[in-house]
N, C-alpha and C positions, 0 to 999 in steps of 0.2 A: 972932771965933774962926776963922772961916771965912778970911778977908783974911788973915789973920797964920801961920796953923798947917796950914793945907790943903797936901799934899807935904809937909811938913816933916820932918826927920829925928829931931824931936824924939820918945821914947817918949809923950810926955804928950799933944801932940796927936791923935799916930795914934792913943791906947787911946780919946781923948775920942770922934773919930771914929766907928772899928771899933764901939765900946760901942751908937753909936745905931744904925747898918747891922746890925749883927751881935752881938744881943746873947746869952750863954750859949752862946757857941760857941768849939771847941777852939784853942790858941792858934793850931795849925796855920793854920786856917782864918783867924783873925785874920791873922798874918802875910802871907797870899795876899792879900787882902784890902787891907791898909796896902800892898802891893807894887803891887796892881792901881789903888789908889786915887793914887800918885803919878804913878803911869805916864799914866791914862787922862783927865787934865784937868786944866786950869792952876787956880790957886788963884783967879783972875777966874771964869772958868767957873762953877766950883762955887759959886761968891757968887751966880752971877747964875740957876743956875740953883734956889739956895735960895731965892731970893729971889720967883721967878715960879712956885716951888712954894706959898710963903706963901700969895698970893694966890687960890690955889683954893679955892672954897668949894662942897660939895655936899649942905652941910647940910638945903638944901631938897628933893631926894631922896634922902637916907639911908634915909628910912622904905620907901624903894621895893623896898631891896636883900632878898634874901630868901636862905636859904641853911637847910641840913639841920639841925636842933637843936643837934646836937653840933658841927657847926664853928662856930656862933653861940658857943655854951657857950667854945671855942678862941679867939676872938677877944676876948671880954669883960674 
């Protein structure tokens, strides 16, 4: 999706896009967003750097993270 649709002028990619960066947000803000996303990195980029995001695993300190109830509650 990434290879094919990343820049694209296409409505259906940028919404698939924007939906995962920015999801429930005003279309305004979408718009910006699809604008900034063509602008700021080639469609390789973005593959490559989804790609060595994949790879991250922090599974084995998650338990370490600690945070105020209510933002726990916020993130769940």
């Amino acid at each position: 999706m990434i290879r094919e649709g990343w820049g694209s002028s296409s409505p259906l990619y940028r919404n698939f896009f924007t939906a995962g960066f920015l999801p429930d947000t005003p279309r305004a803000v979408q718009d910006r967003f699809d604008k900034f996303q063509r602008a700021s990195v080639s469609p390789e980029n973005a593959l490559r750097l989804h790609e060595l995001r994949s790879m991250i695993d922090v599974t084995d300190i998650a338990a370490d993270v600690t945070a105020p109830l209510e933002e726990g509650r916020r993130i769940a």
